[in-house]
Phi, psi and omega in degrees: 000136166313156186261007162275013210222133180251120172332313209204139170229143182249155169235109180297173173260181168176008193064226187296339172319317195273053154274317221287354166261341172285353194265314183289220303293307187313330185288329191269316194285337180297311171280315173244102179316111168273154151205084152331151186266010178177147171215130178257121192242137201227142187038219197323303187352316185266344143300310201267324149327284226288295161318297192294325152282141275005003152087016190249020177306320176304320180288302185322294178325315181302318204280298217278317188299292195272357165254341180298335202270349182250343177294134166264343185197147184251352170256126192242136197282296178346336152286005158304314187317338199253002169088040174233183178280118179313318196282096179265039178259338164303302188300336162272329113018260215283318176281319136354286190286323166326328205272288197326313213225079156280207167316318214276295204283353167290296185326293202295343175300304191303339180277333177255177174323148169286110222270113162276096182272113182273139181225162175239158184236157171262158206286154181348302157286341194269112196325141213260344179276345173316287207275347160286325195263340190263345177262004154283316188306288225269009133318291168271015135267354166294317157340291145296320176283327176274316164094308174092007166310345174200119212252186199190340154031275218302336192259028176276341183254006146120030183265129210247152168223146168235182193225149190234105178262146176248043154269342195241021166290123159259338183227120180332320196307288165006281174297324174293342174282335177309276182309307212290333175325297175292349184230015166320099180208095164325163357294334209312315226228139209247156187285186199251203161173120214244080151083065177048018189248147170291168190232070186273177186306133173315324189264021187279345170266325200201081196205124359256163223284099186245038194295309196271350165284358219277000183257317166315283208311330188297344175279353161099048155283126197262128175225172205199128199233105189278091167275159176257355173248163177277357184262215187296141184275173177294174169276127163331141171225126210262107138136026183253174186189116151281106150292117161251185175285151146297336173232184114345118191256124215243085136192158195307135188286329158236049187277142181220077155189000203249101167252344184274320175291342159320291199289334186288340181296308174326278229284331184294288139026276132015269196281324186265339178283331163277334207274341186281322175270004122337294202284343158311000000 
């Protein structure tokens, strides 16, 4: 393998933050070509993964662009009546991911690196919206005390993760139980349900997830961990390389009406992706 080219790749979560890893990545492979032997990806992280190997960043973007310019409200109250979530971006989400990914783009998932999209599920007794909101509580207080450059939240309250490869999706229904899964966080996002289990955000355990590379690096193996904040950095790890934003990606994680801090995340991304592979 080149010595420009990484074993293993993470995509942290972050909502609208992670354009800015499909703007590196497009930007590091134009100059330095990758082809991981796996990359694990957790919430938004594994939608801009899926895509972003496969070559569909432009269309996604297209898509995302031209539904934002017709939404009017991103809260509809009224949906209270029906016993749903006012906040309507889980449902543009899931129709989103629907559009992105026929046939054409499962082959090409099975063709490219292998993606593990990691969810976490909660224990057993535990009601699965109980165990999303008490392991969000308690992100942010690790946030606070920690700064959350690498959070671990969920499994202090006993929440476990598994993973999903998208060498072993056979039906679109699937990769959308998946995605919509890995990115589960109420009220935003509705919970999920993954090979009959609930399903919550990934990174609620690991994030960002860099648990399953960690037998690469210990095998002297190289990785690359696409994070979305700009703040305090991880702890050195000896063959791994932390990326970030160079500034602060200044929009909201589930805004569906903000196309411009969208393409501005992309373009930062963008910007940050070249100045990196330059620099290998």
């Amino acid at each position: 393998m080149s010595r420009h080219s990484f074993d293993a790749v993470a995509f942290a979560g972050g909502g609208n933050r992670c354009y800015w890893q499909g703007g590196f990545w497009d930007a590091l492979n134009a100059v330095r070509p990758q082809s991981p032997r796996f990359v694990v990806a957790v919430s938004a992280g594994a939608f801009q993964a899926c895509f972003s190997l496969i070559g569909e960043g432009d269309r996604v973007r297209r898509i995302v662009f031209d539904a934002c310019a017709g939404i009017e409200r991103e809260i509809e109250w009224r949906r209270l009546l029906r016993g749903r979530s006012p906040f309507v971006v889980g449902g543009l989400y899931r129709d989103l991911i629907a559009e992105v990914f026929g046939e054409l783009e499962l082959a090409a998932l099975r063709a490219a690196p292998d993606i593990h999209i990691q969810v976490t599920h909660p224990p057993a007794l535990m009601p699965p919206l109980v165990a999303a909101y008490a392991a969000i509580a308690a992100y942010q207080v690790e946030k606070v005390v920690t700064g959350a450059a690498h959070s671990r939240a969920g499994r202090h309250l006993g929440l476990t993760a598994s993973w999903i490869s998208t060498h072993a999706v056979e039906t679109r229904e699937e990769l959308v139980d998946a995605l919509m899964g890995t990115a589960t966080v109420p009220p935003f996002m509705p919970v999920g349900l993954v090979n009959g289990r609930p399903a919550l955000d990934g990174g609620l355990v690991d994030n960002p997830p860099v648990d399953r590379i960690a037998a690469v690096e210990k095998a002297g193996g190289r990785t690359l961990v696409l994070t979305t904040r700009a703040g305090r950095p991880m702890p050195a790890v000896e063959n791994r390389t932390v990326v970030r934003p160079s500034v602060p990606i200044l929009t909201s994680r589930f805004a569906v009406t903000d196309a411009d801090a969208i393409r501005a995340a992309y373009e930062l991304g963008l910007r940050d992706g070249e100045a990196f592979a330059r620099s290998l």
